[in-house]
C-alpha positions as CSV (number, residue, x, y, z in Angstrom):
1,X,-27.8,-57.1,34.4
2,X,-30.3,-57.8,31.6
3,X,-31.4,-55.0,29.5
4,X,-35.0,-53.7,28.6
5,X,-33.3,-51.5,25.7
6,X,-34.3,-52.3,22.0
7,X,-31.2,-52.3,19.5
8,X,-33.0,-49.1,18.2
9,X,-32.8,-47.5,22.0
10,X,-29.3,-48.8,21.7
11,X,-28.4,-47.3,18.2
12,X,-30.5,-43.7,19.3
13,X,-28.6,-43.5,22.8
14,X,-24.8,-44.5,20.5
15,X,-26.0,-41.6,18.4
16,X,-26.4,-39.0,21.3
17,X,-23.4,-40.1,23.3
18,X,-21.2,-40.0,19.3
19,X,-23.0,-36.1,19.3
20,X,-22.2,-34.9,22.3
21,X,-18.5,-36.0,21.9
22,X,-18.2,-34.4,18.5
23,X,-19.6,-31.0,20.1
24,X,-17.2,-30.9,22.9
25,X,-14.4,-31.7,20.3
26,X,-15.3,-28.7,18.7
27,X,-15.9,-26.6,21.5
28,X,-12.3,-27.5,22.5
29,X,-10.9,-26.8,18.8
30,X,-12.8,-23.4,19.2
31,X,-11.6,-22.5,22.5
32,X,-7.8,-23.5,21.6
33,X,-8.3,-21.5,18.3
34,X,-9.2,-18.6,20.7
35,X,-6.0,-19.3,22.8
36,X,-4.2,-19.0,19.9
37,X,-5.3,-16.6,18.4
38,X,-3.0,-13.8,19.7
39,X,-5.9,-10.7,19.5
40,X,-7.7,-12.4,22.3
41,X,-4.4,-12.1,24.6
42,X,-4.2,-9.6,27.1
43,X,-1.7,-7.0,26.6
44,X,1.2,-7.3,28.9
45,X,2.6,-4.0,30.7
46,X,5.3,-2.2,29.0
47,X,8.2,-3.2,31.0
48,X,6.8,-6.6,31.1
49,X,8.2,-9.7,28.8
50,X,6.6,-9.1,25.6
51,X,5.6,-5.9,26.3
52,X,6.6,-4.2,23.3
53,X,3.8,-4.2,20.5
54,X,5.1,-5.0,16.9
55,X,4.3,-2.9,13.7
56,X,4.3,-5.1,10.7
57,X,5.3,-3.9,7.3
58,X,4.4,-5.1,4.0
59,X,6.1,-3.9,1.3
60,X,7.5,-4.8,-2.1
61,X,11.1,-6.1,-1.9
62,X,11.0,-8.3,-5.5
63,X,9.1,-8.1,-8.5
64,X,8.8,-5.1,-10.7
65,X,7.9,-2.8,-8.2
66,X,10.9,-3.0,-5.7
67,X,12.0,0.0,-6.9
68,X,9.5,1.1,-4.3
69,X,10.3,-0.6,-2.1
70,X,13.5,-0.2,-1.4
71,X,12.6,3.5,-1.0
72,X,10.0,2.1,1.4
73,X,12.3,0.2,3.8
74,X,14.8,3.0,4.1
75,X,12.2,5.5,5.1
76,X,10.8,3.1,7.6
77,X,14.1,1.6,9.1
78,X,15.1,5.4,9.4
79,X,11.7,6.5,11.5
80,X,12.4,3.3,13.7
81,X,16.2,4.8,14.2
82,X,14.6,8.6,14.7
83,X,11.4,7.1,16.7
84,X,14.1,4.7,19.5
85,X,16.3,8.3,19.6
86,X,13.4,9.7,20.7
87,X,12.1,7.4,23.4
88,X,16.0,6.4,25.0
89,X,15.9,10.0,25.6
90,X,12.8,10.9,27.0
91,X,11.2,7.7,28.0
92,X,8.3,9.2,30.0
93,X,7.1,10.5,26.6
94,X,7.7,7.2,25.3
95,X,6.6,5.1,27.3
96,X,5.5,1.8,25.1
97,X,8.6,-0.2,23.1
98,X,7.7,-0.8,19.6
99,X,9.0,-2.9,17.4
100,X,9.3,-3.3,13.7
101,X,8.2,-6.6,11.5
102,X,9.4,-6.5,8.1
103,X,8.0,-8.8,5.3
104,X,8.0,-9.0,1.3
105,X,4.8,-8.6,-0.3
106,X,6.1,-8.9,-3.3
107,X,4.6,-7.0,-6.2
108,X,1.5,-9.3,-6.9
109,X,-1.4,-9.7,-4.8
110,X,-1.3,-13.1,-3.8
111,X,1.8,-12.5,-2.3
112,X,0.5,-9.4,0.0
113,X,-2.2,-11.4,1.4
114,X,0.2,-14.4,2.2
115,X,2.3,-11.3,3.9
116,X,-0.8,-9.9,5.4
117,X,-2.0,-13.3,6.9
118,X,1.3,-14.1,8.3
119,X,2.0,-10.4,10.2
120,X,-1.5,-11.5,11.8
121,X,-0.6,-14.6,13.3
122,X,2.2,-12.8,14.7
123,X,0.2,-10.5,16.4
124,X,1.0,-7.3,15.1
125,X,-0.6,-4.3,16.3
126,X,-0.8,-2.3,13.0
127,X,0.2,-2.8,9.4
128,X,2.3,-0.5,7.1
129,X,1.8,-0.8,3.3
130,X,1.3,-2.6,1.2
131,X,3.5,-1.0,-1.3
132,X,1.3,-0.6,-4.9
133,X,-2.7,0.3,-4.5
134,X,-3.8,-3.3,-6.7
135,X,-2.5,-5.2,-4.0
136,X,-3.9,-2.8,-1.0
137,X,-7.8,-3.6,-2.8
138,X,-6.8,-7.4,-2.6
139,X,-5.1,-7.5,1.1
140,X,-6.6,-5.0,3.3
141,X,-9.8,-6.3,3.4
142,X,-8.2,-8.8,5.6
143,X,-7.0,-6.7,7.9
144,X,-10.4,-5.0,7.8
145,X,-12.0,-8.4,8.7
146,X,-9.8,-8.9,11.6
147,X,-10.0,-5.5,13.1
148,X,-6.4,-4.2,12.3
149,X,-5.7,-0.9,11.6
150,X,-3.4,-0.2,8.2
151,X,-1.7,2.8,6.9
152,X,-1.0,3.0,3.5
153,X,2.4,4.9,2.5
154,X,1.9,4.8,-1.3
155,X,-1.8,4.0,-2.3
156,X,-2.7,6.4,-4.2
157,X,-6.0,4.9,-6.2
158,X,-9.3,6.5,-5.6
159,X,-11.8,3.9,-3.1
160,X,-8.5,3.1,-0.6
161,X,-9.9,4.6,2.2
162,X,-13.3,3.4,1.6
163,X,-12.3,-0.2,1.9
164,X,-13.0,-0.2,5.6
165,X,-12.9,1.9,9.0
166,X,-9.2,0.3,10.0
167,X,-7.9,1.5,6.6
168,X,-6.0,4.7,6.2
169,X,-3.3,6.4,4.1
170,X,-0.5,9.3,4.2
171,X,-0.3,9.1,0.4
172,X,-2.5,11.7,-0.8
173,X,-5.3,10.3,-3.7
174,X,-4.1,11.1,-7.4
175,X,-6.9,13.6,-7.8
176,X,-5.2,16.1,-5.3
177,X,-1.7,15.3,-6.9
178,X,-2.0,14.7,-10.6
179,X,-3.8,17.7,-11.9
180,X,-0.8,20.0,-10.0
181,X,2.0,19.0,-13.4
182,X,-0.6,19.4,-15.8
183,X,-0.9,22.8,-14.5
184,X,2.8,23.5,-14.5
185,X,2.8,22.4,-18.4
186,X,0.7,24.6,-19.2
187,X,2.0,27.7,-17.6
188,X,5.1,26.8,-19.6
189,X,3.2,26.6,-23.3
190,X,-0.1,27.8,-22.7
191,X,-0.3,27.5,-26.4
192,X,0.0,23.7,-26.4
193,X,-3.3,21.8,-27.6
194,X,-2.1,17.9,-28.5
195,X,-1.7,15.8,-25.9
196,X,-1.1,12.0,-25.7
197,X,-1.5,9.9,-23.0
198,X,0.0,6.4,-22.3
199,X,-0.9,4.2,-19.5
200,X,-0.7,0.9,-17.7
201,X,-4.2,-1.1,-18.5
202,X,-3.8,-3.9,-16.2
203,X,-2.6,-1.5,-12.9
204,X,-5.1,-0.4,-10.4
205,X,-3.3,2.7,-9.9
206,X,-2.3,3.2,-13.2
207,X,-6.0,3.2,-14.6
208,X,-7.4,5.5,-11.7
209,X,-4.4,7.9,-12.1
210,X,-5.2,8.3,-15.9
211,X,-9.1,9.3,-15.2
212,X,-8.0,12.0,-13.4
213,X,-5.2,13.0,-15.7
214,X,-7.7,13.3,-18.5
215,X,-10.2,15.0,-16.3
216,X,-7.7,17.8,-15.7
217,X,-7.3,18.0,-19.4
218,X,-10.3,18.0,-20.3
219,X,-11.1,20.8,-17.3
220,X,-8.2,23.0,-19.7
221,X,-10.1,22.4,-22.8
222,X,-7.3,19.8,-24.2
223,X,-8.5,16.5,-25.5
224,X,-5.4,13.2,-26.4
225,X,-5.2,12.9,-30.0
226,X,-4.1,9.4,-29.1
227,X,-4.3,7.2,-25.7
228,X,-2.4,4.6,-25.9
229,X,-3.1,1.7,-23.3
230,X,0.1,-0.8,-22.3
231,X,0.3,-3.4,-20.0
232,X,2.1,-4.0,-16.9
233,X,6.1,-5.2,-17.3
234,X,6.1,-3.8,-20.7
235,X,9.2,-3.1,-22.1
236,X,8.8,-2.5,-25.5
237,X,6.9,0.6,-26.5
238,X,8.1,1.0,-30.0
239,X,4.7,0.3,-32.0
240,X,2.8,2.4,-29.2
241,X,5.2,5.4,-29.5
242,X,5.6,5.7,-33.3
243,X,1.2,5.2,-33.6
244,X,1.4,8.4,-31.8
245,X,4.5,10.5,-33.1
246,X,3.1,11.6,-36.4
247,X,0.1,13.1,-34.5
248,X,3.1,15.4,-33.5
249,X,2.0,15.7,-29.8
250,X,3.4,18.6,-27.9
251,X,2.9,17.0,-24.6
252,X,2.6,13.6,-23.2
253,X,1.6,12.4,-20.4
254,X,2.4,8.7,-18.5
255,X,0.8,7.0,-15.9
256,X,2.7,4.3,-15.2
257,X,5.0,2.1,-12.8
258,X,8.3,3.0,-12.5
259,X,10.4,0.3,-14.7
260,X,7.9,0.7,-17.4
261,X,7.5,4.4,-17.7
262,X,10.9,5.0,-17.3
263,X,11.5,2.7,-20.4
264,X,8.8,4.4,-22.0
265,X,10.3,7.9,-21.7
266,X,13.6,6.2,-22.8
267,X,12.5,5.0,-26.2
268,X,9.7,8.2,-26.4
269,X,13.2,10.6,-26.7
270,X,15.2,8.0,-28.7
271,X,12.4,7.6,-30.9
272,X,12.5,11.8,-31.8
273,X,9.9,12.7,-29.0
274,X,10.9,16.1,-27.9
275,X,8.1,18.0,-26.2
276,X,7.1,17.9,-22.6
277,X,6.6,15.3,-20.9
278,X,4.3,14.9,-17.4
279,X,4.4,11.7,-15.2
280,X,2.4,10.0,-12.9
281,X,3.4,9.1,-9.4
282,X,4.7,5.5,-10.4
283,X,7.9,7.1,-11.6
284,X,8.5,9.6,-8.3
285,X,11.5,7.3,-7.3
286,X,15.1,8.4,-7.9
287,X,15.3,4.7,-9.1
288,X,14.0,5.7,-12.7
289,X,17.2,7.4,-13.4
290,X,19.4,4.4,-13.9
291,X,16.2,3.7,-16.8
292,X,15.9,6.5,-18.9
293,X,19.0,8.1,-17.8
294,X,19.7,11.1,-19.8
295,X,16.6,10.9,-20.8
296,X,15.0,11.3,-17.5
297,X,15.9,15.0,-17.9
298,X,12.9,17.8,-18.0
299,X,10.0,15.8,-17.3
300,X,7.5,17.4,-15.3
301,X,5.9,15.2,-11.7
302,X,3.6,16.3,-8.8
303,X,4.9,15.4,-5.7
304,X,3.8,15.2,-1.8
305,X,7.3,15.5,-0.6
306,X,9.9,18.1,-1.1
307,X,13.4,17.9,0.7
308,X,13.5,22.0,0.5
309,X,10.7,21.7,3.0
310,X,12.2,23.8,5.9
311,X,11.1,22.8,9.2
312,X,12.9,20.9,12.3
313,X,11.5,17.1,11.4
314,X,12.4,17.8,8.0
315,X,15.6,18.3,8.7
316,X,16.2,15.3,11.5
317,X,14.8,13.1,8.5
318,X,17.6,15.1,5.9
319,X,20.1,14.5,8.5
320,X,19.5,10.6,9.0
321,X,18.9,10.0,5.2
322,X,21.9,11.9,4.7
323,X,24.0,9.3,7.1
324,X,22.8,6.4,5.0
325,X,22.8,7.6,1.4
326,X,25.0,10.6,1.5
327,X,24.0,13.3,-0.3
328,X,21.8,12.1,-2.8
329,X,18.0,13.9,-2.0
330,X,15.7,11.1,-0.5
331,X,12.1,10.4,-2.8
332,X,8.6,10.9,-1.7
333,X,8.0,7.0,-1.1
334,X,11.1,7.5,1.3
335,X,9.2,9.9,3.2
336,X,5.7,8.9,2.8
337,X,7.2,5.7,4.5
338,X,8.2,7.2,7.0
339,X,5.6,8.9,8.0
340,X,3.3,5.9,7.8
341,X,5.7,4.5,11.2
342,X,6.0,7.9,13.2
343,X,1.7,8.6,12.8
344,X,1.5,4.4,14.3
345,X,4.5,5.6,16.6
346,X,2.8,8.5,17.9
347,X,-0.6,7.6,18.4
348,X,0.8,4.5,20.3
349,X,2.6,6.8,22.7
350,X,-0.5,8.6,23.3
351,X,-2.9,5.9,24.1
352,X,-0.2,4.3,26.2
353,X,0.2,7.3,28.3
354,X,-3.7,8.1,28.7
355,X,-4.0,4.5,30.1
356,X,-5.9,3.3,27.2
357,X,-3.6,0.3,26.6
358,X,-3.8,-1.3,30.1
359,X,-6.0,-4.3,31.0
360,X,-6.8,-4.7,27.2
361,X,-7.0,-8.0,25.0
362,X,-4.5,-7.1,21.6
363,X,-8.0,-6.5,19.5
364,X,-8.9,-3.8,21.8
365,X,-5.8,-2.4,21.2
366,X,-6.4,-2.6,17.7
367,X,-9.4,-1.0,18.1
368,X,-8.6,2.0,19.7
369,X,-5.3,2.7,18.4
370,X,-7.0,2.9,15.1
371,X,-9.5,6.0,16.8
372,X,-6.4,7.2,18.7
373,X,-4.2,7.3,15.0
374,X,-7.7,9.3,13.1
375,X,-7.7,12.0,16.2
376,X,-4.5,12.6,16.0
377,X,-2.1,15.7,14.5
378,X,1.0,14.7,13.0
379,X,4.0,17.1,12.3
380,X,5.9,14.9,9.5
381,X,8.6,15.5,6.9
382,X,5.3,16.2,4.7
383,X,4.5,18.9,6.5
384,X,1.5,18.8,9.1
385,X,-1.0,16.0,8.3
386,X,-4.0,14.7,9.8
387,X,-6.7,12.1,8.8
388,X,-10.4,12.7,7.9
389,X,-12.7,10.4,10.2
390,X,-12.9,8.3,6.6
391,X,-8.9,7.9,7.0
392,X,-8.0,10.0,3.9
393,X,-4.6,12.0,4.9
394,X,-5.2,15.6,4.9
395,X,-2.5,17.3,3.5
396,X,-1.7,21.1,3.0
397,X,1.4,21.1,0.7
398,X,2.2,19.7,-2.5
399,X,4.6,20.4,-5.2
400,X,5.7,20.0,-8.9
401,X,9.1,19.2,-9.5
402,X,11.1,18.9,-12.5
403,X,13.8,16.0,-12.9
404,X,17.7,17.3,-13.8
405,X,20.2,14.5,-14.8
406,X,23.9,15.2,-14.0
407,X,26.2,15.6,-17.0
408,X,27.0,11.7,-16.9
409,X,23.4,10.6,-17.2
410,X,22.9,8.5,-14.7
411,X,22.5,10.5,-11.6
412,X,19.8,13.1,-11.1
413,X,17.4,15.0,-8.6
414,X,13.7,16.2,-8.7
415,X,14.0,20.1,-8.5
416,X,11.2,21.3,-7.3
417,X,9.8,24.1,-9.4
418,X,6.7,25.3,-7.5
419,X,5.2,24.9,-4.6
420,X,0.9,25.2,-3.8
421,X,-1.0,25.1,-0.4
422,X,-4.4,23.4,-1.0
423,X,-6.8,24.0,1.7
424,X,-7.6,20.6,3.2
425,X,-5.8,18.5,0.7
426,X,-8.6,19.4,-1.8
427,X,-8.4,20.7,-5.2
């Protein structure tokens, strides 16, 4: 049949019928996306296939900061073994399986947000770590973004919090810790007036610590005859330290990450350095003993975590650290890490058993597990904890310790030397 069309009807109708099937090609890329996106599935029942929800944890297993994270992964693989005790036992208190996802985020930030993005599109419910604050500031906005909650277990660096409603930390902020070991010097040579301060220039952490150092020095009336700014994976300190030694410092203080300082305090003692020294909470790892060795011995740190802490989850966590590692004392990252898995644990087992994880898509699991985790009281090997509505842990106890090497150098503990309640977690 003949036509009464134009070629330009022709061309204008091609046009519409070429429009409509790019916008049903898209419609169908966006509604697979959806599909695959696993926050838009439905959460199946416990006992179901699938029915356990995953915690994902991001934490540094290379690079310079491993140190950390080998602490990290024992304290979390331990709260996994304590948390599945728990539920075989009593599994009307515990009634949702959880399991754990392990990834390395390396010690760079590129490589936590690759770590980040993948836990996603595995669906996790929650996130633990990442492991240093720099890399938190570069991959939790990501999780923000995609409504996941995150608990820090060793970001430390003033604005973590802040970054967005879903992120949260049990590391208390430097300014509650830091100032504590400044204190304790002090006390032990209130005459002591020349102070010099060395820290990391290129570390998140490392500059926010040192604010807050020399805000508590300056709050004493004491003010660095020398600062002395390094970089991150330094290991040669030897024109920083001998600038400083003829201003015959009595104290120095360090902010910096744990491979570094502890080379620092090495060639600071070997270089004549004999006063007091105060660190930062980069070196509260056992692991800077096989660094400065010897040398490790005296200095001063403020800690969150003391294994003298004497009360029944303390002692399950002693017990189980003690089946793995044997008697040697575990470090604060050991049980900040775990605490970061038993507050996800916990709150997890209370929404599940006030119904508030049935009929739900994964993001609205997210959603409220994140207001379930801020509600919530924990009884940790901390000590009691519980969040602010901001996510900051509020923590009651903290404590300066004081490191003593063995005769041989190489093995040591952190002896804790006071203890002080601070109402809230404040100063």
């Amino acid at each position: 049949m003949p036509s009464d069309a134009t070629p330009l009807d022709r061309r204008q109708r091609g046009a519409l019928r070429l429009a409509a099937l790019l916008a049903a090609a898209v419609g169908g890329i966006a509604l697979l996306g959806r599909r695959a996106d696993p926050a838009a599935q439905p959460l199946p029942p416990p006992a179901a296939a699938g029915g356990a929800l995953t915690l994902g944890a991001v934490i540094a297993l290379t690079g310079n900061a491993n140190l950390y994270g080998q602490d990290q992964r024992l304290g979390i693989g331990l709260a996994e073994r304590w948390a599945a005790d728990r539920a075989r036992r009593d599994p009307a208190a515990f009634p949702r399986p959880v399991l754990l996802s392990l990834e390395d985020g390396a010690s760079d930030e590129q490589s936590a947000i690759a770590a980040f993005n993948l836990m996603l599109r595995r669906g996790v419910v929650a996130l633990i770590g990442p492991t240093l604050s720099q890399q938190a500031f570069a991959a939790d906005p990501i999780a923000q973004r995609r409504g996941v909650p995150v608990v820090a277990p060793s970001n430390t660096a003033k604005g973590i919090p802040q970054i967005g409603h879903f992120i949260s930390r049990v590391s208390a902020q430097s300014s509650v810790i830091a100032p504590l070991s400044i204190e304790e010097a002090l006390q032990r040579d209130p005459g002591l007036s020349r102070v010099a301060v060395f820290y990391a220039q290129d570390d998140a952490y490392s500059t926010a610590e040192v604010a807050i150092f020399q805000k508590a020095l300056t709050a004493k009336g004491l003010r660095p005859v020398s600062v002395q700014r390094t970089q991150l994976g330094q290991n040669d300190f030897q024109s920083a330290i001998t600038a400083v030694l003829p201003l015959r410092p009595q104290l120095v203080v360090i902010s910096a990450q744990a491979v570094d300082g502890g080379n620092l305090i090495r060639q600071l003692r070997e270089l004549g350095y004999r006063g007091q020294i105060v660190v930062g909470n980069g070196l509260n790892t056992p692991n800077i003993y096989p660094i400065c060795q010897r040398w490790c011995d005296g200095i001063l740190i403020a800690q969150a975590y003391s294994p003298d802490l004497d009360t029944p989850i303390n002692r399950a966590f002693l017990a189980l650290h003690r089946r793995s590692k044997g008697e040697a004392p575990p470090s604060q990252l050991t049980a900040q890490a775990w605490t970061a898995y038993q507050v996800l644990f916990e709150a997890i087992q209370r929404l599940q058993r006030g119904g508030g994880l049935q009929g739900v898509s994964l993001a609205e699991a997210r959603r409220r597990l994140m207001t379930e985790l801020l509600s919530g009281r924990y009884d940790t090997p901390l000590g009691p904890i519980r969040f602010s509505p901001e996510g900051e842990v509020i923590q009651g106890r903290f404590f300066v310790a004081e490191v003593r090497m063995g005769p041989g150098g190489r093995d040591g503990k952190f002896t804790l030397v006071r203890e002080r309640s601070l109402e809230e977690g404040g100063g």
